[in-house]
C-alpha positions as CSV (number, residue, x, y, z in Angstrom):
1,X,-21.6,61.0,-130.8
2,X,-18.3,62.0,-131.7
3,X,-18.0,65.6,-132.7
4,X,-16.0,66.5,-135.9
5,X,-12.8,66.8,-135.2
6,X,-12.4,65.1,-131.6
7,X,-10.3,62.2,-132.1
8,X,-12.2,58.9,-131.6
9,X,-11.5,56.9,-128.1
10,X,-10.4,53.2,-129.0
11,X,-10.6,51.4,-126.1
12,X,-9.1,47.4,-126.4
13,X,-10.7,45.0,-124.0
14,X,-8.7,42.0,-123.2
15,X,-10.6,39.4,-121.5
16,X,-8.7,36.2,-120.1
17,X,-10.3,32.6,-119.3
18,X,-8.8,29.4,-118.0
19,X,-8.8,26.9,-120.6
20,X,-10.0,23.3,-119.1
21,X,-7.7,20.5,-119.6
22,X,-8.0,18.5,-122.5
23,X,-6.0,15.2,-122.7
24,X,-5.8,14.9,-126.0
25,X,-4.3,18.1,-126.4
26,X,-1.7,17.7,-124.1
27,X,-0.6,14.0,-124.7
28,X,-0.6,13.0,-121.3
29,X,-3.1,10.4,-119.8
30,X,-4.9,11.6,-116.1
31,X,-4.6,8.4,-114.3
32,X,-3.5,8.7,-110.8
33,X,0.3,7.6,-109.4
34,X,1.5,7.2,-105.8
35,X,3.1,10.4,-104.9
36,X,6.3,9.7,-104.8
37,X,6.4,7.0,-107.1
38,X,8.5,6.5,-110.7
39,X,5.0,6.5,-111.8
40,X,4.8,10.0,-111.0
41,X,7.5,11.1,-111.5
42,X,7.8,9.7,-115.3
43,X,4.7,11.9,-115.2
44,X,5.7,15.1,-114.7
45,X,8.7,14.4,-116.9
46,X,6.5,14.0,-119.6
47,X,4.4,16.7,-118.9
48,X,7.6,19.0,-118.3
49,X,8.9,17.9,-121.9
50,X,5.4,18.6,-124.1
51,X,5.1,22.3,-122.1
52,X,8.4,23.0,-123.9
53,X,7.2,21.6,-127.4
54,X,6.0,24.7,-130.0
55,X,3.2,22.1,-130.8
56,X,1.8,22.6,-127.3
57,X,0.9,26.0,-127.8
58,X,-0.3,25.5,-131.6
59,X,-2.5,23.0,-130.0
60,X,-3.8,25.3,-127.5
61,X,-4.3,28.2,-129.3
62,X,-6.8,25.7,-131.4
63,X,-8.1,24.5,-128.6
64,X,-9.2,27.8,-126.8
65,X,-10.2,28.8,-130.4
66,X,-12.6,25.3,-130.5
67,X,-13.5,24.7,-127.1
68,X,-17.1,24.4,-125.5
69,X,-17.4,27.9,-123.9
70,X,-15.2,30.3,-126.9
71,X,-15.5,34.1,-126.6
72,X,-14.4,34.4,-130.4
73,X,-17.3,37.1,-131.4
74,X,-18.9,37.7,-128.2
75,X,-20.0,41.0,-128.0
76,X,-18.2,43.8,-125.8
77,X,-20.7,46.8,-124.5
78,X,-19.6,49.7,-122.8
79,X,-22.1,52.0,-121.1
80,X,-21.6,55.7,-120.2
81,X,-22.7,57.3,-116.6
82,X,-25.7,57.8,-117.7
83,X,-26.2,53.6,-118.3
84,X,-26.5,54.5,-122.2
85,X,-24.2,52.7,-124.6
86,X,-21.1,54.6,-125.3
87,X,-19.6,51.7,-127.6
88,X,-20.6,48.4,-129.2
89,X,-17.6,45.5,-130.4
90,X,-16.4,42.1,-130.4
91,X,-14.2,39.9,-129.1
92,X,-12.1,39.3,-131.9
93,X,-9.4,37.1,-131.3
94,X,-7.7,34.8,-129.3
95,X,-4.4,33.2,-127.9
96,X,-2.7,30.5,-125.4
97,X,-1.7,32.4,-122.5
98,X,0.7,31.2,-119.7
99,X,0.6,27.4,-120.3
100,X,1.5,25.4,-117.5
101,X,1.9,22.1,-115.3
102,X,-0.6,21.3,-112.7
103,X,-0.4,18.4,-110.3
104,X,-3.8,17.3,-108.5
105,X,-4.6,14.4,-106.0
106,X,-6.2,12.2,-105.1
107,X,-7.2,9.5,-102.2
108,X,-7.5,6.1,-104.0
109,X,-6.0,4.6,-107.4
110,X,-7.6,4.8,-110.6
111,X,-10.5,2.6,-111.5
112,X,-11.4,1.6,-115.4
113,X,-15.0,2.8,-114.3
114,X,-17.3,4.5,-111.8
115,X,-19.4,0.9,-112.2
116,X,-16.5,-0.9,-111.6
117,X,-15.9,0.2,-108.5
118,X,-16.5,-2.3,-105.7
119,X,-16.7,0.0,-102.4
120,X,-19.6,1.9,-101.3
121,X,-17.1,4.6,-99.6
122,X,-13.4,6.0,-100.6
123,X,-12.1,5.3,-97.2
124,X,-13.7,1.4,-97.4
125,X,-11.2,1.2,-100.5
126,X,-7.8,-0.7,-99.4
127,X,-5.6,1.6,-101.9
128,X,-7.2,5.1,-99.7
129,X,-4.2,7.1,-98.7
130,X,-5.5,10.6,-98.3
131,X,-4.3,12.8,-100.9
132,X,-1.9,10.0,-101.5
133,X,-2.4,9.7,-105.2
134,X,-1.7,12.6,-107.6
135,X,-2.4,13.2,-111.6
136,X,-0.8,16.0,-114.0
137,X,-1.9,18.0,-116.5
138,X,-1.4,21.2,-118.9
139,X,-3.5,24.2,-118.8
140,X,-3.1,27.7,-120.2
141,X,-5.1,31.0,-120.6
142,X,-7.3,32.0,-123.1
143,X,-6.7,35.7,-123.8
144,X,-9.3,36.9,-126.2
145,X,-8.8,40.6,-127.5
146,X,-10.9,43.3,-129.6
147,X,-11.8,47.0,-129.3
148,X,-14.3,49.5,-128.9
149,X,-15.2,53.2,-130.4
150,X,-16.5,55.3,-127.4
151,X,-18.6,58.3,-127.1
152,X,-16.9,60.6,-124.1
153,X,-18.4,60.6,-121.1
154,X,-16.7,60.5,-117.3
155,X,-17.5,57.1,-116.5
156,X,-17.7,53.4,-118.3
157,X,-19.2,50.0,-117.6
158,X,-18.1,47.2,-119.3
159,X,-20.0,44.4,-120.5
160,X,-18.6,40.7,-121.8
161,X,-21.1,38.6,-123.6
162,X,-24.1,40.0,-121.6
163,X,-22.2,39.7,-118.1
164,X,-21.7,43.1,-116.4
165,X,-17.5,43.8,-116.0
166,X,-16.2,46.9,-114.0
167,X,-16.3,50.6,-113.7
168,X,-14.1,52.9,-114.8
169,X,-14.1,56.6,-114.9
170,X,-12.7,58.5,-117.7
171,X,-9.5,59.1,-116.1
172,X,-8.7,55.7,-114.8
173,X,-9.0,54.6,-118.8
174,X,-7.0,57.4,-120.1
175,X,-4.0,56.5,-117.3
176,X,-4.5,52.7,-118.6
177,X,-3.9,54.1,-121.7
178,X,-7.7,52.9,-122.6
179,X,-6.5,48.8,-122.3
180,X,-8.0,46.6,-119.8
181,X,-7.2,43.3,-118.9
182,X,-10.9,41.8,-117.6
183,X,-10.8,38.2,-116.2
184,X,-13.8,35.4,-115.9
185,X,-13.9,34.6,-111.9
C-alpha cells in the first residue's frame, strides 16, 4: 500500500520476442538457390532493398501486432520478497525492433511438395550438396512495453503472461532507473 505522500514506483517492463518470418510480409519467396549462384544472389538483393523500404517496418509492426503468439494485453505481475503481489499491469504496446536479413541452408533444392518428393533419404537425392543450398528472409523483434504501480519492498519478481521473469532487489531497479528489458528464451 502506498502511504500518503510516498511517491508511487512506476516501474516499465519491456519484454522483446523474435517475430517468425512471414513471407508475405516481407515479399520475398523461401525457395532455396545454389550458394553462390545469381539465384542467390538476386536474393539477397532483394531482400537487402525491402529491409530499406519504410513499408517493411509498417508491415511488421502489424505483423507482431497480428501474429499467432501477441503479448498486446498480457498481464505483467510483480511480486515482493515476501512472494505477495506488489503490482499488477499489462503489456500495452508494441513495435518492430531491429529488422533484419537472415540467410539459412539447406542440403537439396526445393521441391513443390513433401509428396512429391521421390527419395526416401536427403543424401539418396542427386541435387544433395551439404549445406549447399541457402534461402533468405526478414525478421525483426517484437518489443512490447507497459508499466507497473509497486508497493515498496527490497526485492521483486517479475512475471510475463504467467511465466516467472527475474529477480531484482530494490536497488538493482532503482539504478535501472525502474526499466527492464525482459527477453522470451
Amino acid at each position: 500500500m502506498v502511504v500518503p505522500g510516498e511517491a508511487a514506483i512506476k516501474l516499465t517492463v519491456q519484454y522483446v520476442t523474435e517475430f517468425d518470418y512471414i513471407e508475405d510480409i516481407a515479399g520475398i519467396d523461401d525457395l532455396t538457390c545454389l550458394i553462390g549462384s545469381k539465384c542467390a544472389s538476386d536474393k539477397r538483393k532483394k531482400a537487402a532493398a525491402i529491409l530499406k523500404k519504410a513499408s517493411t517496418k509498417t508491415a511488421f509492426n502489424l505483423g507482431c501486432r497480428d501474429q499467432e503468439v501477441s503479448y498486446i494485453g498480457s498481464r505483467i505481475k510483480v511480486t515482493s520478497a515476501s512472494g505477495a503481489t506488489a503490482g499488477l499491469g499489462n503489456l500495452k504496446s508494441v513495435v518492430a525492433t531491429n529488422i533484419r536479413l537472415l540467410v539459412g541452408t539447406e542440403n537439396t533444392a526445393d521441391w513443390l511438395s513433401d509428396d512429391d518428393y521421390p527419395y526416401e533419404n536427403e543424401e539418396d537425392d542427386p541435387t544433395y550438396i551439404e549445406e549447399g543450398y541457402e534461402y533468405v528472409f526478414l525478421t525483426a523483434d517484437c518489443l512490447y512495453s507497459g508499466t507497473v504501480t509497486l508497493t515498496k519492498s527490497n526485492a521483486y519478481t517479475i512475471f510475463i503472461a504467467g511465466e516467472r521473469g527475474p529477480e531484482y532487489s530494490y536497488a538493482e531497479l532503482a539504478k535501472k532507473k525502474w526499466k527492464v528489458v525482459l527477453t522470451d528464451s
